[in-house]
C-alpha positions, 0 to 999 in steps of 0.5 A, a space after each residue: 523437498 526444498 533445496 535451503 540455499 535456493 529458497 535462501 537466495 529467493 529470500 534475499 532477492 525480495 530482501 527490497 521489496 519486505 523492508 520497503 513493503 514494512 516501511 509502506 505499512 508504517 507509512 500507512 499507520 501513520 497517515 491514519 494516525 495523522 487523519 485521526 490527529 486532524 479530526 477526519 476521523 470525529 470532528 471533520 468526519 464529513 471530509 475524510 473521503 476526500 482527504 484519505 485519498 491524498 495519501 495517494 501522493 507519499 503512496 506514488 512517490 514511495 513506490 517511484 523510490 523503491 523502484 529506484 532503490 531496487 533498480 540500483 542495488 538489485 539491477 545494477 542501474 538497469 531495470 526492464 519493464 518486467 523486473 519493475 512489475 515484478 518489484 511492484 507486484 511483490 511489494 502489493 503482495 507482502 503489504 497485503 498481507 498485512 491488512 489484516 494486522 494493519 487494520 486491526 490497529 487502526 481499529 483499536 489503537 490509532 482509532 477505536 472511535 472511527 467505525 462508530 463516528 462513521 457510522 453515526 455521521 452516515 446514518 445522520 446525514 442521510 446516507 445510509 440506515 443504521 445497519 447499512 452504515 454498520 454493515 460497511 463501516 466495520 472492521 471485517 468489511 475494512 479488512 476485505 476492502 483494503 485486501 481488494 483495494 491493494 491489489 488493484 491499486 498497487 497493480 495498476 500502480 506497479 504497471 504504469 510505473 515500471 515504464 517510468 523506472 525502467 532504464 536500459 543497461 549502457 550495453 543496451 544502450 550502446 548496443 555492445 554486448 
């Protein structure tokens, strides 16, 4: 049996890390919605490879700005290594958990005509035969991308930035304590 209290307080250290891992989604949501809008998902479908990957710079800088949130509010100021891999590491986990959900909006809401526009302009140009392009470019294969996807990127993320965020705490620093 699970003492309440203990998994109550296990909740509230995470309490960061959910509300900004629900903000990463929305931020995602609306990026796809911002790429539909411009046309990368129809009209300048040839160049969306190579402007999805810009959403790599809110991504960085959102992720540079809940490690700050939480080294403030939950570390007093001070963060180790290990306490920033940590955050970054739970927030890849809550935002992973909803790939699923979030794809599948993308999917039928933000953009019911992608996988189709994709699939013809790959087989059209030459870069994939008609099942091929509809073996990748659907929203199963989507789903376990973006799940393996997050992982990787936010791992490697959550490692290279937890040295930049990490800060001693003033006893550390001067030695007292």
């Amino acid at each position: 049996f699970t003492n309440h209290k203990t998994t109550e307080m296990k909740l509230s250290q995470i309490k960061i890390e959910f509300k900004w891992a629900l903000i990463f989604v929305a931020l995602t949501l609306l990026w796809l919605l911002l790429e539909r809008l411009l046309g990368f998902h129809d009209v300048r479908i040839a160049q969306h490879p190579i402007f999805t990957n810009f959403i790599f710079i809110p991504a960085i800088l959102f992720y540079v700005l809940t490690f700050l949130v939480k080294r403030k509010n939950s570390y007093q100021g001070s963060m180790t290594y290990k306490q920033g891999v940590i955050t970054g590491l739970i927030i890849t986990g809550i935002v992973t958990l909803f790939v699923p959900l979030s794809q599948l909006i993308i999917a039928k809401v933000i953009s019911p005509g992608y996988f189709p526009n994709a699939i013809a302009y790959a087989v059209e140009s030459g870069q994939a035969t008609q099942e091929e392009a509809e073996g990748y470019f659907s929203l199963q294969n989507y789903i376990g991308q973006s799940m393996i996807g997050n992982v990787m990127i936010g791992a490697v993320t959550s490692l290279m930035l937890a040295i930049f965020t990490r800060k001693k705490s003033n006893a550390e620093e001067t030695g007292a304590g």
